[in-house]
C-alpha positions as a Python dict, from the first residue, in 0.01 Angstrom:
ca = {
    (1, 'X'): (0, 0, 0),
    (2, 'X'): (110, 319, -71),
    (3, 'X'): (5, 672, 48),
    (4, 'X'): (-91, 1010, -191),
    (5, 'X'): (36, 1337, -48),
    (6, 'X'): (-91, 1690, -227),
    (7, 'X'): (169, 1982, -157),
    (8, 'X'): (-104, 2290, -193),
    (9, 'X'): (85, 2605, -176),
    (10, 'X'): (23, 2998, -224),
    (11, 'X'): (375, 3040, -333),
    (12, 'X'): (487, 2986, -711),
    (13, 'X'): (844, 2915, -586),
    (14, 'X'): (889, 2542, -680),
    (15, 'X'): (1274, 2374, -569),
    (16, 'X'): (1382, 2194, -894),
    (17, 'X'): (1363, 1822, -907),
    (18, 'X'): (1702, 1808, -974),
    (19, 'X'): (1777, 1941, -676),
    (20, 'X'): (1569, 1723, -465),
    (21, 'X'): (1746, 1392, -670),
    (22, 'X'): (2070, 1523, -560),
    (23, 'X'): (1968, 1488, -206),
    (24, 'X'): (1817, 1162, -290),
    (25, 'X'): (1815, 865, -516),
    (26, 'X'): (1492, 731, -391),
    (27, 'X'): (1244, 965, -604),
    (28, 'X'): (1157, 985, -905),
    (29, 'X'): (943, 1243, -1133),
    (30, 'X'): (643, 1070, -1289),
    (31, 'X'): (463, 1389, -1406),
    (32, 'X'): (566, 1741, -1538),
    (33, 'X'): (914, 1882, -1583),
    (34, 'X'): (1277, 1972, -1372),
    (35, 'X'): (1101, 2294, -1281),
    (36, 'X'): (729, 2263, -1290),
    (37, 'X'): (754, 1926, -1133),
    (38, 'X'): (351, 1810, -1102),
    (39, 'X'): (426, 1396, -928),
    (40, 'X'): (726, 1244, -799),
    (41, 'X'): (715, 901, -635),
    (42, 'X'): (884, 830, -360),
    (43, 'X'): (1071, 479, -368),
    (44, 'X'): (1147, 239, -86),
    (45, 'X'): (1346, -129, -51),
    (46, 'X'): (1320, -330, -340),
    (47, 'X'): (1203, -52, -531),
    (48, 'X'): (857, -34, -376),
    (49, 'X'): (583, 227, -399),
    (50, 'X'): (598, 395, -86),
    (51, 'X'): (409, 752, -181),
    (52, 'X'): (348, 984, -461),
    (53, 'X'): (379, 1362, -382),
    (54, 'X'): (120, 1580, -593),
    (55, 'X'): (205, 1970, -644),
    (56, 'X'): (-59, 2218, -643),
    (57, 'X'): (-46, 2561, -671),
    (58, 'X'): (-336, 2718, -455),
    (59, 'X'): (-488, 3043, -685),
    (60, 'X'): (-866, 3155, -772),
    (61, 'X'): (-968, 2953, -1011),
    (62, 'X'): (-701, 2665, -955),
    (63, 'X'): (-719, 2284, -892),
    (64, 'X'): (-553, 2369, -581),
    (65, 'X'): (-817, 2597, -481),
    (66, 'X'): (-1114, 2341, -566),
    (67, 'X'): (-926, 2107, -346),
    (68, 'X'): (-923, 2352, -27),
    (69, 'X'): (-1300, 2416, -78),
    (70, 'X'): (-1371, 2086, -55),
    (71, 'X'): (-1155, 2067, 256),
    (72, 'X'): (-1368, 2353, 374),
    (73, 'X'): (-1101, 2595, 383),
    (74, 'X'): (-1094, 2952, 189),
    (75, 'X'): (-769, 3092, 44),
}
C-alpha cells in the first residue's frame, strides 16, 4: 500500500527536481518537468511504492483551490 500526499501552496516558488534527486536517489518524477515538477514518487526497498507527492499551486480559479474548498477551507 502506498500513500498520496498533495503539496497545496500559495507560493509559485517550486525547488527543482534536480535538486531534490541530488539529495536523494529514492524519487523519481512521474509527471511534469525539472522545474514545474507536477508527481514524484517516492521509492522504498526493493524498489517499492511507498508515496506519490502531488504539487498544487493554490490560486482563484485553480485545482488547488477546488481542493481547499472541498476541505472547507478559503484561500
Amino acid at each position: 500500500m502506498n500513500y498520496k500526499v498533495r503539496l497545496l501552496t500559495t507560493s509559485e516558488k517550486i525547488i527543482p527536481f534536480s535538486v531534490m534527486k541530488s539529495l536523494s536517489d529514492k524519487i523519481k518524477l512521474t509527471s511534469g518537468t525539472d522545474q514545474l515538477w507536477e508527481r514524484i514518487e517516492i521509492i522504498g526497498t526493493g524498489d517499492t511504492l511507498l508515496s506519490t507527492l502531488g504539487r498544487d499551486l493554490v490560486e482563484p480559479e485553480s485545482g488547488g483551490e477546488t481542493t481547499l474548498k472541498e476541505l472547507g477551507r478559503k484561500i
